[in-house]
C-alpha positions, 0 to 999 in steps of 0.5 A: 416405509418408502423414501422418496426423493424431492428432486425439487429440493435437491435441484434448488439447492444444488442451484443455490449452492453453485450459485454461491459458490460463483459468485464467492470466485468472483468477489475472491478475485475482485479483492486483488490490486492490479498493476493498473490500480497501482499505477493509477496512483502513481501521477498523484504522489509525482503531482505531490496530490497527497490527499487524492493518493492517500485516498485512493490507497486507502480504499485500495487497501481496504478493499483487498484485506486479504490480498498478501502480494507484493503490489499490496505492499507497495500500495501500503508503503505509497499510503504511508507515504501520502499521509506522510505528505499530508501531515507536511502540508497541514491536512492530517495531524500527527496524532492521526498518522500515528493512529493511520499507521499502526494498523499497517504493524505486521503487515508486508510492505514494500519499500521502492528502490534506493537509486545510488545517487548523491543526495544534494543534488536528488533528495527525493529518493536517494541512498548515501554511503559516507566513511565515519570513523573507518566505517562506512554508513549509509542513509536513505532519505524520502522527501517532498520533491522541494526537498523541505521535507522529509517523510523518510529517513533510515540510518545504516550503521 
């Protein structure tokens, strides 16, 4: 019994193989959010465009389920932001947010920073400490830039 090698066969596969496996490297890589697609949503919330930031954080996010870094968490916190500012102006629901949101549970998210400023005078990103009681407590507030809306709030005790 004589056993022949199809070098055929091996150099197909051997091609296949390669194939697949650039082509895997390259969609690996294609699944990550850039500095570039995170800034490119930037114009659109200082606009208050929710719906055109929302939309494109959305596919952002969809596109890179298994991105883990810090500029996935940023884009997760810009879309709930932008759905945030869409159920103030109407164009979602309540019950849709709810539903949008809960599948970020677990998830990285990367809040922007909290300037120290006083928040009468900037409500839309602002951080506030205030002595109660001996105490001191803090709040951030996140609003629209008309400040009649808030779409963030954290208490500090």
């Amino acid at each position: 019994m004589q056993c022949k090698f199809n070098y055929n066969l091996f150099s197909m596969k051997l091609r296949i193989t390669l194939f697949l496996l650039l082509f895997s490297g390259t969609l690996i890589s294609a699944q990550v959010i850039t500095y570039d697609d995170f800034r490119s949503v930037i114009p659109y919330l200082q606009k208050e465009d929710f719906k055109t930031a929302f939309d494109k954080t959305d596919k952002l996010l969809q596109q890179t389920v298994n991105d883990s870094s810090d500029l996935r968490g940023i884009v997760t916190y810009m879309n709930i932001y932008s759905a945030a500012g869409m159920v103030f102006l109407d164009q979602m629901s309540r019950e849709d947010f709810g539903k949008h949101v809960t599948k970020f549970v677990g998830q990285r998210l990367v809040m922007p920073g909290h300037p120290c400023i006083d928040s009468t005078q900037h409500s839309y990103n602002s951080l506030t400490f205030v002595k109660n009681g001996g105490q001191f407590q803090g709040f951030t507030m996140t609003s629209n830039s008309a400040k009649t809306c808030i779409f963030c709030f954290e208490y500090y005790n």
